[in-house]
N, C-alpha and C positions, 0 to 999 in steps of 0.2 A: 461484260457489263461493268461500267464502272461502280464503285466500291464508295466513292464519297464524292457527295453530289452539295456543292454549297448553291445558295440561291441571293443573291444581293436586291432587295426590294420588296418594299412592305405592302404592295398592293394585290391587286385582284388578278394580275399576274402572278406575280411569286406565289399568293395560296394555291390557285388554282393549280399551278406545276407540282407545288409541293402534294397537293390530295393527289392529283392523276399517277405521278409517281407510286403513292398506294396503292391504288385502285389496281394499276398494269403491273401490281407485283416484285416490283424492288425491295429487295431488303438490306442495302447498305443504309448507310448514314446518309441524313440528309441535314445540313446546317441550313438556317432561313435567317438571315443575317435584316432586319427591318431597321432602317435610319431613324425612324418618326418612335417617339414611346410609347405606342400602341401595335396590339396585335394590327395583323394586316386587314385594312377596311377598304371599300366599293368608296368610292366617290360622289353618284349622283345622288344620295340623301342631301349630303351638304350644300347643294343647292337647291334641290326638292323637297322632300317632304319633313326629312329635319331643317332645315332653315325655315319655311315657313310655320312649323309648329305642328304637324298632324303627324311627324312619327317621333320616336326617340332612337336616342343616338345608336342606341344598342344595332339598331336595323342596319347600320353602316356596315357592322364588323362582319366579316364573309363566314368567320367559325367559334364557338362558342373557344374561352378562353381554356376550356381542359381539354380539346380539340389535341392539339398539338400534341404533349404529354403521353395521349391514349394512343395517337398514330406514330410515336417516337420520331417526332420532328423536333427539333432541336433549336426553338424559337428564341432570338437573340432581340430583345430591343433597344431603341434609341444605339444601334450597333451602327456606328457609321464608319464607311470603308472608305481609307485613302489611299491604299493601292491595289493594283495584280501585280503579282511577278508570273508570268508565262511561264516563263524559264521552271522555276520551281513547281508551278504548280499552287499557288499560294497567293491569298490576298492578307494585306493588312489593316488594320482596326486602329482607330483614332488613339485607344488605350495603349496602342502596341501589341494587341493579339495578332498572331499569324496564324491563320484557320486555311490548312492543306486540302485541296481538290482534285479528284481526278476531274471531273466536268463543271464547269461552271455555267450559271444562267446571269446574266443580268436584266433586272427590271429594273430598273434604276428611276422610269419614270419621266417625266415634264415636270420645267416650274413655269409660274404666270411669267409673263412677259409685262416687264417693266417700263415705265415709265420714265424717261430724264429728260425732266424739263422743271423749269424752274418752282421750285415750291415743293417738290414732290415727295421729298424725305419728313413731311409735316403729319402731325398726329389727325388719326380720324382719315387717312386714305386708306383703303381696306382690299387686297385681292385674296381670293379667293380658290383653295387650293388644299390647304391640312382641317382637321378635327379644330386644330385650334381658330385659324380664319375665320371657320365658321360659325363657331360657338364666342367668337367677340362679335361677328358681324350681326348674328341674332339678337346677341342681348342691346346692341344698339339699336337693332330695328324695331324689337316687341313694344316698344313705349309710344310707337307711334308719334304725329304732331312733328318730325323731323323735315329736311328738305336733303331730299338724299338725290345728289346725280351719279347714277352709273357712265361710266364710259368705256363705251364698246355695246355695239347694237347688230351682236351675234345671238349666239344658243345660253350662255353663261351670262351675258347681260339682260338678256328678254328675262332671261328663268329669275334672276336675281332682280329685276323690276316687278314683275309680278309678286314677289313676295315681298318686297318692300311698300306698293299699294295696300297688297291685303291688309299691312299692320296698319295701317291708315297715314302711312306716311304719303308726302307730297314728291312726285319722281319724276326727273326726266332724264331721259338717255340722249347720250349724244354720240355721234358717229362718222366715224369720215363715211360711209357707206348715203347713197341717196334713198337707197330703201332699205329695211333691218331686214338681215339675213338674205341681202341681193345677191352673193358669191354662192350660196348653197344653193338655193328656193329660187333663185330669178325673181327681179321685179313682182309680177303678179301674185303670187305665194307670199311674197313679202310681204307685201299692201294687207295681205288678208291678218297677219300680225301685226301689222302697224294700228290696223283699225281696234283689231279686238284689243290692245293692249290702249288707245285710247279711250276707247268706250268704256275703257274704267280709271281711265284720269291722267292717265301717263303720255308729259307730254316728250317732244321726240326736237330736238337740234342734230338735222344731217347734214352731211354732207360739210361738213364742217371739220375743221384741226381741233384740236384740243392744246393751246399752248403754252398754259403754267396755270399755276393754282395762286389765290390768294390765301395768303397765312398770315393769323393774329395768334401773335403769343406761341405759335408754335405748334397752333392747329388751324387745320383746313379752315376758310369759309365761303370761299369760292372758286368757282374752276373759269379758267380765262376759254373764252374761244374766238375763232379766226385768225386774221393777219390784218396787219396796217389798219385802213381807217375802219374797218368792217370788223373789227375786234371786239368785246365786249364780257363781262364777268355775269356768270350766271353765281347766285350767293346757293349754299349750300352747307348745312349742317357736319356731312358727314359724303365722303365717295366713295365707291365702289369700281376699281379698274377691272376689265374681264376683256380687253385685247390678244389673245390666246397666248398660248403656252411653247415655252421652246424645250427641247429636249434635253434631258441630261445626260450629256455625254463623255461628260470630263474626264471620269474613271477610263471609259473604252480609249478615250481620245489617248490618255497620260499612256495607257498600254499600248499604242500602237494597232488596234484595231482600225479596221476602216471606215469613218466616218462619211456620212452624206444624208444631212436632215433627217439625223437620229444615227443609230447604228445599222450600217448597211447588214443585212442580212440576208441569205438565200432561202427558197419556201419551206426549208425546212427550222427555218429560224438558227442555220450556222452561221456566226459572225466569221471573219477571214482567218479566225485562230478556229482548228476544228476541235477543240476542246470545250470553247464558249459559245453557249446561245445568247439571245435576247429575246425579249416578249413585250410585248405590253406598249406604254406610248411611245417608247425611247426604242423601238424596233422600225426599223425604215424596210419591211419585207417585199421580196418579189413574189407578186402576185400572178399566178398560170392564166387568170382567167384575163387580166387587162392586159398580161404580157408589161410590167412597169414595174418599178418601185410604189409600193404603197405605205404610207404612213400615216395610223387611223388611233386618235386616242381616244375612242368611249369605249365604254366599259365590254361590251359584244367581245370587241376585237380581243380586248385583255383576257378574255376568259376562253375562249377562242384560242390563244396563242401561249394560253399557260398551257394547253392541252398538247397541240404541237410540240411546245421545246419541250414538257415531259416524256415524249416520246423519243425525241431527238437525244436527249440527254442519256436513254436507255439501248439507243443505236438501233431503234425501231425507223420503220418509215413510216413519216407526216409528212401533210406540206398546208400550210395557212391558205385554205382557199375558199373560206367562208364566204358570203357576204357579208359586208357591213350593213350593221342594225343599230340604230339608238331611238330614242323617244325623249320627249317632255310635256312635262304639264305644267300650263299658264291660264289662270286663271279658269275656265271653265271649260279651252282647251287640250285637248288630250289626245299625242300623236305619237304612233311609230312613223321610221322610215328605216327602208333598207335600200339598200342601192350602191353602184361606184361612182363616187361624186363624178371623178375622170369622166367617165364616157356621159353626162349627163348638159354637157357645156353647150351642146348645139342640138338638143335632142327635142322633139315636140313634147309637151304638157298636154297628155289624155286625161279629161274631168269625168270620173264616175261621181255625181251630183254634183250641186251647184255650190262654189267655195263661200259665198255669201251666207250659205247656212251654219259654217262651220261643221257639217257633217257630210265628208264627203273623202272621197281617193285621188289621188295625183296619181298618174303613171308619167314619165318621163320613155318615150320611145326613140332610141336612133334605131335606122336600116330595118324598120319595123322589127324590131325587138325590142319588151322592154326591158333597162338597164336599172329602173331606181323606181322604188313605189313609196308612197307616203299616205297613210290611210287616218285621217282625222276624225276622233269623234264616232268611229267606224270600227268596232272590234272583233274580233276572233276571226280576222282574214290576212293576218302578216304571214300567218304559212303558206297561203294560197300565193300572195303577194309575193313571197321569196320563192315557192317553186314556178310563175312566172320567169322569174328574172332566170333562174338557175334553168331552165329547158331551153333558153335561147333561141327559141322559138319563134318564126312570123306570127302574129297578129292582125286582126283585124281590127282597126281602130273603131270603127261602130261598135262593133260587139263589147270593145273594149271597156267603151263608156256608155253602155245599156244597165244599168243596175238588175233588171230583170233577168241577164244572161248569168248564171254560175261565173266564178273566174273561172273554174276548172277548164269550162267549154268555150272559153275565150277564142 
């Protein structure tokens, strides 16, 4: 077993490996190396319920801050690592500390994906991403009376329009996409957010480029869209990018680890050095059940996969073969889903109720099986919904969609 276990990344990964480590009985050293100046925090406050005001910040952080101290983890912050040495055994610290490992984990994490086009280095364009993004992006939105355009009309731009409606600001999103969240939900699911999210004021520019910003003085006031004569400037207080996130792999990459959209990893989350794991968004893991590379960044997976590499790290057998899970809440919508996006691209759309209500389940079925469940407004049946997916089971599509039948007895 190894003797000193360092862990590089300050989120819901790195904690989670770091408690599991406990819990399965390790008593070496465990360094927790966090780049950010905070103990290690969950993400989806920052766009939920701390960005629009009904939680406080505290709910982000995964472990009270005497946490660490009492379980002798050895919490390093704003600790940011600019190399490994394989060779030794050893990563180094922007300070010039050298902290020696026998096992190493990297969480390392995703940043937003950026914007380069013209304007876009101008004050008041705002992504979304650290404690601190969020807490400038709230104080901006609580005042309300703004004209705030998000761009990007995914899961991060829906969730961050929503909240910027609630403060009574004026919002519209815009997207290359023809319907929001057409890549995950397909057309028809989509529509069903496109509406709810107008029914409360937010209007929607798809299908459209986004191609430079106008800037006075050195801040945003408008976002340019289209091309040639079909171009035009939507004016805008304040923006909001949420175009998704790329992986950090710099550290893996500078090592000579094997990279492929994120850090390639095997199910047990060994990267190509069998010394190092990965976890969390910056892990690209092979998945048993889709037979692929899977690279999943909500939060399920990360807590999921802190579980894994702390097993791995301790030279137990794991292997990452969860489903994926995530949820949001928009406006008066309230949704799990679990499922493998993969297998969901050519699959029929089973409705237990009707999606007009906004209370209702999506099954997503190929080769009659279902593969991904989304239950809206519809609560305490995601375990039903996931041991579906997990029994791989034939179905019958009537029963499916009878709300009277049990899922059990689907």
């Amino acid at each position: 077993m190894a003797d000193r276990i360092v862990i590089v990344g300050g989120g819901l990964a790195a904690a989670t490996a770091a408690t599991e480590l406990r819990k399965r009985g390790f008593d070496g050293s465990i360094r927790l190396l966090a780049g950010e100046p905070h103990p290690p925090y969950i993400r989806p406050p920052l766009s939920k319920g701390y960005l629009t005001g009904s939680e406080e910040l505290s709910a982000a952080f995964v472990h009270p801050d005497d946490w660490y101290g009492e379980h002798d983890v050895q919490l390093s912050t704003s600790a940011r690592v600019e190399s490994i040495d394989r060779a030794a055994g050893s990563v180094t610290l922007a300070d010039g500390e050298v902290v020696e490992y026998d096992r190493l984990l990297l969480a390392t994490g995703a940043e937003p994906r950026r914007l380069s086009i013209p304007g876009s280095d101008a004050r008041g364009i705002h992504y979304l991403r650290t404690v601190e993004n969020s807490e400038e992006l709230r104080a901006e939105l609580a005042g309300g009376s703004k004209r705030v355009a998000v761009v990007g009309a995914g899961w991060i731009g829906l969730e961050i329009a929503a909240a910027a409606r609630g403060y009574g600001n004026e919002v519209v999103v815009i997207g290359r996409e023809r319907i929001p969240l057409e890549g995950p939900l397909g057309d028809e699911l989509g529509a069903v957010f496109q509406r709810l999210h107008e029914s409360h004021g937010v209007r929607f520019e798809l299908d459209t480029a986004t191609t430079g910003f106008r800037v006075d003085e050195g801040r945003v006031t408008g976002v340019r869209i289209g091309e040639g004569g079909s171009a035009r400037t939507l004016d805008a207080d304040l923006v909001v990018v949420g175009v998704g996130a790329i992986p950090s792999t710099e550290l893996a990459e500078a090592a000579g680890l094997t990279i492929d959209n994120g850090i390639r990893v095997d199910a047990s989350l060994r990267t190509s050095d069998e010394r190092i794991f990965a976890a969390g968004d910056v892990a690209n893991a092979w998945h048993p059940v889709l037979g692929a590379y899977l690279r999943n960044e909500h939060w399920a997976t990360a807590k999921a996969s802190g579980k894994v590499a702390a097993a791995g790290l301790m030279g137990e057998q794991a292997q990452l073969d969860a489903i994926p899970y995530f949820y949001t809440d928009q406006f008066e919508l309230g949704m799990e889903y679990s499922g493998y996006g993969p297998l969901t691209r050519d699959a029929e759309v089973v409705y237990r109720g009707d999606p007009a209500s906004l209370e209702f389940i999506a099954f997503w079925v190929a080769d009659g099986r279902v593969v991904a469940g989304m239950n809206v407004n519809v609560w305490d049946v995601n375990d039903q919904v996931q041991q579906l997916i997990g029994s791989r089971r034939e179905v019958d599509r009537t029963r499916l969609a009878d709300p009277a039948i049990p899922l059990a007895e689907v």
